[in-house]
C-alpha positions as a Markdown table, in Angstrom:
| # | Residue | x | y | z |
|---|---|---|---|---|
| 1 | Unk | 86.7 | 78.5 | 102.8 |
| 2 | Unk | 83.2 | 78.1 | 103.7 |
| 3 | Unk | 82.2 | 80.9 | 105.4 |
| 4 | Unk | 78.6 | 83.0 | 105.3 |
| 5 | Unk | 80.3 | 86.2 | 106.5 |
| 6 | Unk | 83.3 | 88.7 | 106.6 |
| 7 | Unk | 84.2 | 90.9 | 109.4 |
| 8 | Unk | 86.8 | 93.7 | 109.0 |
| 9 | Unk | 89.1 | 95.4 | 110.9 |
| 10 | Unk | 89.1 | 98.7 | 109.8 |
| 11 | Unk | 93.3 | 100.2 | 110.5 |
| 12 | Unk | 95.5 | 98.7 | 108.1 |
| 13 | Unk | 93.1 | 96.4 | 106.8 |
| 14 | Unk | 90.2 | 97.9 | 104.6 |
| 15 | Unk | 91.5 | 101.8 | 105.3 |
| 16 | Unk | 95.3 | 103.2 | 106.0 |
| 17 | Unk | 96.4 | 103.5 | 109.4 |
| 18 | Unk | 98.9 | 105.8 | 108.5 |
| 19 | Unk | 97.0 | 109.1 | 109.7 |
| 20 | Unk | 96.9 | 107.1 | 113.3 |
| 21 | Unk | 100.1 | 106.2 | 113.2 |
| 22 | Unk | 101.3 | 110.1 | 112.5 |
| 23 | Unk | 99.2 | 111.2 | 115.2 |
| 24 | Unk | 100.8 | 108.7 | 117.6 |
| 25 | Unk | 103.9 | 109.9 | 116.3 |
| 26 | Unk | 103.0 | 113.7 | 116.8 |
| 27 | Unk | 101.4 | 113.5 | 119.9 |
| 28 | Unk | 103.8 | 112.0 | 121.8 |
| 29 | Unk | 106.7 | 114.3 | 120.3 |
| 30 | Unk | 105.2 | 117.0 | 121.8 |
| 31 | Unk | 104.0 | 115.6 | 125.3 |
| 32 | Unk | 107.5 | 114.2 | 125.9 |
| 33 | Unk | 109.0 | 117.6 | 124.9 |
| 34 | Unk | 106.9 | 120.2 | 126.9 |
| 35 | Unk | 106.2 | 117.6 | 129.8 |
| 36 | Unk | 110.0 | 116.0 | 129.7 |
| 37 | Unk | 112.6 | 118.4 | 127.8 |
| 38 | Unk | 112.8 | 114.9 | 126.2 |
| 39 | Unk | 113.2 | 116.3 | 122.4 |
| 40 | Unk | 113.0 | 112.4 | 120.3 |
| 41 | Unk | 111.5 | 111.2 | 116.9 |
| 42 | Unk | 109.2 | 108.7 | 117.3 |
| 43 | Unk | 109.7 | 105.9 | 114.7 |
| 44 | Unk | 106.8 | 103.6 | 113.7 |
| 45 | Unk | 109.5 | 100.7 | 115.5 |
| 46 | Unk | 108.2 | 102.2 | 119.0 |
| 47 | Unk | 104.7 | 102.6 | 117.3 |
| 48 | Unk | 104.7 | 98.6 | 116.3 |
| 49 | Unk | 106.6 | 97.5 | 120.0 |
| 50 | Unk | 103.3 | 99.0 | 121.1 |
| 51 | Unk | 101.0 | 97.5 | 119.0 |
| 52 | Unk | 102.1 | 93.8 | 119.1 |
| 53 | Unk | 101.5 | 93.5 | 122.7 |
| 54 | Unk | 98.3 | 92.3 | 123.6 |
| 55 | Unk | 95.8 | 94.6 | 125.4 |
| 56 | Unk | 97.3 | 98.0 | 123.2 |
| 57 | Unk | 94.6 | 97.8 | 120.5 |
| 58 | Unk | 93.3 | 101.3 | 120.9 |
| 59 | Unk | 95.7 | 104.4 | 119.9 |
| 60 | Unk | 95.1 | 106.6 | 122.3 |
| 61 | Unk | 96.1 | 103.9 | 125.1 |
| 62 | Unk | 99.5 | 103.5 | 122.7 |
| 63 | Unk | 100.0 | 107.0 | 122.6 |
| 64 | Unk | 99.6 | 106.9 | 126.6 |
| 65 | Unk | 102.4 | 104.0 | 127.1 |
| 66 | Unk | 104.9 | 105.4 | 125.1 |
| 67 | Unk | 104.8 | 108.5 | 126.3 |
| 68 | Unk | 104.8 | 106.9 | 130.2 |
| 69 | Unk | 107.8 | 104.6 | 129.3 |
| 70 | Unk | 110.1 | 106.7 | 127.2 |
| 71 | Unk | 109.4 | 109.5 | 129.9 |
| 72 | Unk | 111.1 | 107.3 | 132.3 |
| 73 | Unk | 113.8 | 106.4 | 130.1 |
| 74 | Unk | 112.8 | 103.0 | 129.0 |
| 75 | Unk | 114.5 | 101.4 | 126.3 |
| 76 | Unk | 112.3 | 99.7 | 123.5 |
| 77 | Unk | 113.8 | 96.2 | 124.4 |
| 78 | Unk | 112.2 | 96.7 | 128.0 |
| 79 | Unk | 108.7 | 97.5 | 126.7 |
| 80 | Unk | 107.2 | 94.0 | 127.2 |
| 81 | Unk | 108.4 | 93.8 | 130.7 |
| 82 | Unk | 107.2 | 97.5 | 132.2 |
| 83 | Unk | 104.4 | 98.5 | 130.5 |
| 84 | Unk | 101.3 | 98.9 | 132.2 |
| 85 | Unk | 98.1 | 98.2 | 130.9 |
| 86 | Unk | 95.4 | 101.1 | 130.6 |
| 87 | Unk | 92.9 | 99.6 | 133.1 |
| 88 | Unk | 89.2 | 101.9 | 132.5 |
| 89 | Unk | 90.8 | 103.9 | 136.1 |
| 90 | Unk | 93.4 | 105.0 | 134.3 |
| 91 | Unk | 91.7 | 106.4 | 131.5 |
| 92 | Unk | 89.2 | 108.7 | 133.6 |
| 93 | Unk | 92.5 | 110.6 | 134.9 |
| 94 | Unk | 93.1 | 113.9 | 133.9 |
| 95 | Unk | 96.3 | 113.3 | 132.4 |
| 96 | Unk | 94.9 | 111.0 | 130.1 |
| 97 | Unk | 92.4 | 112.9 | 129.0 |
| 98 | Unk | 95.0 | 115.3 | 128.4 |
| 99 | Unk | 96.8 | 112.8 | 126.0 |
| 100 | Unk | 93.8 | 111.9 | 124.5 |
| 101 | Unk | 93.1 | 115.8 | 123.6 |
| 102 | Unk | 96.2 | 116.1 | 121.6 |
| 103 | Unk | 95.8 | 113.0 | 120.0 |
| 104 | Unk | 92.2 | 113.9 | 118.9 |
| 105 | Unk | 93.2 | 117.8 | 117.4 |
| 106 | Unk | 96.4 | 116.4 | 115.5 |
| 107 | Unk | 93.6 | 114.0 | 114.1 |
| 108 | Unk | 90.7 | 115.5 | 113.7 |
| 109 | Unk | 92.0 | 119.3 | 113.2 |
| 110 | Unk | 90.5 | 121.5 | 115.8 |
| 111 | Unk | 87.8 | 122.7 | 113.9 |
| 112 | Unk | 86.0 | 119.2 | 114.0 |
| 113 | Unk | 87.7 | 118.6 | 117.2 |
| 114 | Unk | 85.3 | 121.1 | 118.8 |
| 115 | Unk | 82.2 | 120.1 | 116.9 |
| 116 | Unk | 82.8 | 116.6 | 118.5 |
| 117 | Unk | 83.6 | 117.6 | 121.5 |
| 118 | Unk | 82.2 | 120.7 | 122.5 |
| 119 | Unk | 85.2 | 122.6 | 123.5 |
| 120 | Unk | 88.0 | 124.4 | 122.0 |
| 121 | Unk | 91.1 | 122.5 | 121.4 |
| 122 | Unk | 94.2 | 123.2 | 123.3 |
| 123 | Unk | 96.3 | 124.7 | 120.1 |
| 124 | Unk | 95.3 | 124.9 | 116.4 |
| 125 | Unk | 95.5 | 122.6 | 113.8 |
| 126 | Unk | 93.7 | 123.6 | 110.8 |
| 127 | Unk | 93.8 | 120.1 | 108.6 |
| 128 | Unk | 93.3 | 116.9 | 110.3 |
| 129 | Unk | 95.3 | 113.8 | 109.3 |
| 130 | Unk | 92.0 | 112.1 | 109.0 |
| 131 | Unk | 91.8 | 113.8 | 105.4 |
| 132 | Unk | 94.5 | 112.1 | 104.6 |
| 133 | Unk | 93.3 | 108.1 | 105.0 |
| 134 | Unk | 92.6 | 106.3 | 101.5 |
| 135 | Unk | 91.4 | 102.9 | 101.0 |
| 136 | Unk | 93.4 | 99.8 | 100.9 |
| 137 | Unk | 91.1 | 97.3 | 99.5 |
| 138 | Unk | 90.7 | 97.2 | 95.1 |
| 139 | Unk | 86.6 | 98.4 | 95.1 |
| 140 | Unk | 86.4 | 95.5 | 92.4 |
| 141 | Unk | 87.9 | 93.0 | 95.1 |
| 142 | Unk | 85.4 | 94.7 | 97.8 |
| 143 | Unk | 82.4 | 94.5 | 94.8 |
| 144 | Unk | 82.7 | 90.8 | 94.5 |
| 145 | Unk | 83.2 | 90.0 | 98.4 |
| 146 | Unk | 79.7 | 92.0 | 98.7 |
| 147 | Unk | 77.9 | 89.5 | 95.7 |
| 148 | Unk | 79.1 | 86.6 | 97.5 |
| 149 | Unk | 79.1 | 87.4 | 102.0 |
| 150 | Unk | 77.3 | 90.0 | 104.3 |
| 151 | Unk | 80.2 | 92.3 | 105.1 |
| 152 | Unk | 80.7 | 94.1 | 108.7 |
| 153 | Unk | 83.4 | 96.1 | 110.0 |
| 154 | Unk | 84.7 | 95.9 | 114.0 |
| 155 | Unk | 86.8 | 98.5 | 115.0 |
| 156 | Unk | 88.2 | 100.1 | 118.0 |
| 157 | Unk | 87.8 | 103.6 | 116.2 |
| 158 | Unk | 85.5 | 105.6 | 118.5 |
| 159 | Unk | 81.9 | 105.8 | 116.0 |
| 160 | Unk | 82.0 | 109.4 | 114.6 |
| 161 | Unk | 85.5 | 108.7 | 113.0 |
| 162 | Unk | 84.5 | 105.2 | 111.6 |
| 163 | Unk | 81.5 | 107.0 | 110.1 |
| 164 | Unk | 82.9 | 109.6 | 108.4 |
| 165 | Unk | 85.5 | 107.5 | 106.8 |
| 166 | Unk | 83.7 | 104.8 | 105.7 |
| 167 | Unk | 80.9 | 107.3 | 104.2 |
| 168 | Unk | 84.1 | 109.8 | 102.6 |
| 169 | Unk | 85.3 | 106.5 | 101.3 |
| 170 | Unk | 82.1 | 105.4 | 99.8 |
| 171 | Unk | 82.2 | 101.7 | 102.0 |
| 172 | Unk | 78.7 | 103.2 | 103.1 |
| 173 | Unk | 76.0 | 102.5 | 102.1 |
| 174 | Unk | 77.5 | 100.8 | 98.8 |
| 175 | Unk | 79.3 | 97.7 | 100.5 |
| 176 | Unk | 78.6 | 98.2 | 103.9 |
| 177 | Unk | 75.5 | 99.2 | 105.7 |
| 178 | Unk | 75.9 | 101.3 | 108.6 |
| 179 | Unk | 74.0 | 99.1 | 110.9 |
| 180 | Unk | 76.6 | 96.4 | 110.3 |
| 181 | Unk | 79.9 | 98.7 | 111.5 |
| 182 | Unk | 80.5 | 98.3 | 115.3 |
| 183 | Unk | 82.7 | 100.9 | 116.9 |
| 184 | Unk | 84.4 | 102.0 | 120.1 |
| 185 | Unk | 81.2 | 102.8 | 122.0 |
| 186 | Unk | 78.9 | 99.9 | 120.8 |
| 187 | Unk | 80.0 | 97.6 | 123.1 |
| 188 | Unk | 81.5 | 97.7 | 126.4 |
| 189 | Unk | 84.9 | 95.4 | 126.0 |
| 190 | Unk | 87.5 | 96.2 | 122.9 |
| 191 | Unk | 89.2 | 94.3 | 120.8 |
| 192 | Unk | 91.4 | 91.6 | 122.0 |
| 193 | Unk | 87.7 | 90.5 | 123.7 |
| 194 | Unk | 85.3 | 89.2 | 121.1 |
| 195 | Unk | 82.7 | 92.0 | 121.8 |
| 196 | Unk | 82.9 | 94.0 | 119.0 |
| 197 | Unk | 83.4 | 90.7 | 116.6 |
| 198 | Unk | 80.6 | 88.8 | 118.1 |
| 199 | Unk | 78.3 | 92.1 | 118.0 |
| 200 | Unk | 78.6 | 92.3 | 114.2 |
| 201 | Unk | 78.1 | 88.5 | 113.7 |
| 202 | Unk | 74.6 | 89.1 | 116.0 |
| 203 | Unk | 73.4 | 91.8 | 113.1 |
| 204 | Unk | 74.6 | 90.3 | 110.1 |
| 205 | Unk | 73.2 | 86.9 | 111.3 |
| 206 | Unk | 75.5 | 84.8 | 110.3 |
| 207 | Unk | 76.2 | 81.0 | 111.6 |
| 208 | Unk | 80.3 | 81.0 | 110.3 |
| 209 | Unk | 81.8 | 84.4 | 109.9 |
| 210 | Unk | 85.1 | 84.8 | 109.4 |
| 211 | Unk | 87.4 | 88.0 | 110.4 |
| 212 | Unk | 90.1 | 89.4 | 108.7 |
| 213 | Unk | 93.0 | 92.1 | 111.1 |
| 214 | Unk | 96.4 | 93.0 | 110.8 |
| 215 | Unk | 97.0 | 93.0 | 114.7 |
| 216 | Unk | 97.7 | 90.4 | 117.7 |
| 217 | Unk | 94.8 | 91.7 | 119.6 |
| 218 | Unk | 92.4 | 91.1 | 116.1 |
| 219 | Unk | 94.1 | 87.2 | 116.2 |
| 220 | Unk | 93.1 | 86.9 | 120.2 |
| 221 | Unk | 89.5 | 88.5 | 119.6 |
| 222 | Unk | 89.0 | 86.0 | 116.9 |
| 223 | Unk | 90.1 | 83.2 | 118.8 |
| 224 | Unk | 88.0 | 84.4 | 122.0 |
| 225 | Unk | 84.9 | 84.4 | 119.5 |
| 226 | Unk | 85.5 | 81.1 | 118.0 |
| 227 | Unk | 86.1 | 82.6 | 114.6 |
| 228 | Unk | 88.5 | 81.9 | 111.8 |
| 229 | Unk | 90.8 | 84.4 | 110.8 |
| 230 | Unk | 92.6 | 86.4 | 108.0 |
| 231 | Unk | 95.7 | 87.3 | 109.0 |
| 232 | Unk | 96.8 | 90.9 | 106.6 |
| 233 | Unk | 100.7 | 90.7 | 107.6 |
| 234 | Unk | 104.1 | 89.0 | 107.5 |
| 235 | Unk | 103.7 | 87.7 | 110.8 |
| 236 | Unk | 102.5 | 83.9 | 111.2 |
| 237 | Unk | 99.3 | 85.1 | 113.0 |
| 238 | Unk | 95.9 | 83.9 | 112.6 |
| 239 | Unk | 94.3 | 81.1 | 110.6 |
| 240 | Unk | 95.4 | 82.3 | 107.1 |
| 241 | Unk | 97.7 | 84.9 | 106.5 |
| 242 | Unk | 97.8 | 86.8 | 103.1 |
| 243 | Unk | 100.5 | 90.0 | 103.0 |
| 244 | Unk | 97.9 | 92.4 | 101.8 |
| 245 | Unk | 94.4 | 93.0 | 101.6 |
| 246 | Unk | 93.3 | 92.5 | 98.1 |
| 247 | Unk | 95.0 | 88.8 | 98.5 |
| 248 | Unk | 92.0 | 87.8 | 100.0 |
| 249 | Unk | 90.7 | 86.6 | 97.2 |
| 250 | Unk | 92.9 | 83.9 | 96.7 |
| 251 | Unk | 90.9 | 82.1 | 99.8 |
| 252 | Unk | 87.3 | 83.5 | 99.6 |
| 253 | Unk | 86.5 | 84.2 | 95.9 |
């Protein structure tokens, strides 16, 4: 593959998604409880309904939709069909916000919650499930990618949380300068628009990146930004598909 160039998603690409995924999970426990009497385990099958519909690329809009469909008593099978996408309206409301909140302190804890933020969280939560995340890609599979492309991240992760875990995971500054990571706030559209993909291309200078994701909305943004891409997944998405990370080698070393 002749490429000069290799953009990342971050989730469930170069880092574990599962700390997202439990506070998806968490949060929306507990808002359909106290706000619904609704008392239901969420299973990462409403999680992934969620995810593979296009326009549901940021967590905190997932964790928003579930809670708004199984609220009303939607089955899974009718996701598709009566979901509503989080237009930027939507997201200024108070409720999401409110969502968004519960989300952040299940992940972030609430003692970096109000360091962010600048306010006290709404209940405690001493360690945050972004202490948990570990690295999915082998460092030697990383080490040779880096001898051989310039290597960017695009991510919907909002830039404080990219940051810390790219520098607790030691992507940054050996693999992966900081410059070259675009996150939630550097550009005005998310993923699926080619924004964020198109942004890292513009820094790394590179004439024929290629991206690598593990979601239908990193295949459209791809597509949108006239880039090949590496499908990480089961599903017959993208240009190549390889069913995890350190396979990647088999097309670009």
């Amino acid at each position: 593959m002749k490429c000069d160039g290799v953009i990342f998603d971050m989730d469930g690409v170069l880092v574990t998604n599962s700390a997202y995924c439990e506070a998806i999970k968490r949060t929306v426990e507990l808002v359909l409880w106290n706000k619904f009497r609704i008392n239901k385990e969420i299973t990462t099958e409403y999680i992934d309904e969620i995810k593979s519909l296009t326009g549901f690329n940021n967590d905190w809009d997932t964790s928003y939709a579930l809670i708004e469909l199984l609220g009303n008593n939607v089955t899974i099978d009718e996701f598709s069909q009566k979901v509503k996408l989080i237009t930027p309206k939507r997201r200024k409301s108070t409720w999401y916000k409110k969502v968004k909140d519960i989300f952040q302190t299940f992940y972030l804890g609430d003692r970096l919650f109000q360091e962010i933020y600048s306010y006290v969280a709404s209940f405690k939560n001493k360690i945050g499930l972004i202490t948990t995340e570990t690295l999915l890609i082998d460092i030697k599979v990383l080490d040779k990618l880096a001898q051989n492309y310039k290597l960017g991240i695009a991510t919907s992760r909002p830039r404080f949380e990219a940051l810390f875990a790219v520098k607790n995971l030691r992507l940054t500054p050996n693999y992966i300068s900081e410059a070259l990571l675009i996150a939630k706030e550097d550009v005005i559209r998310e993923k699926p628009e080619p924004d964020p993909l198109l942004e890292v291309q513009r820094r790394m200078r590179a004439k024929k990146p290629i991206y690598v994701g593990d979601t239908v909305n990193d295949t459209v943004a791809a597509q949108k930004a006239n880039m090949p891409c590496i499908f990480v997944g089961l599903k017959k998405l993208g240009d190549f598909q390889i069913s995890e990370i350190n396979k990647i080698k088999e097309i670009l070393l």
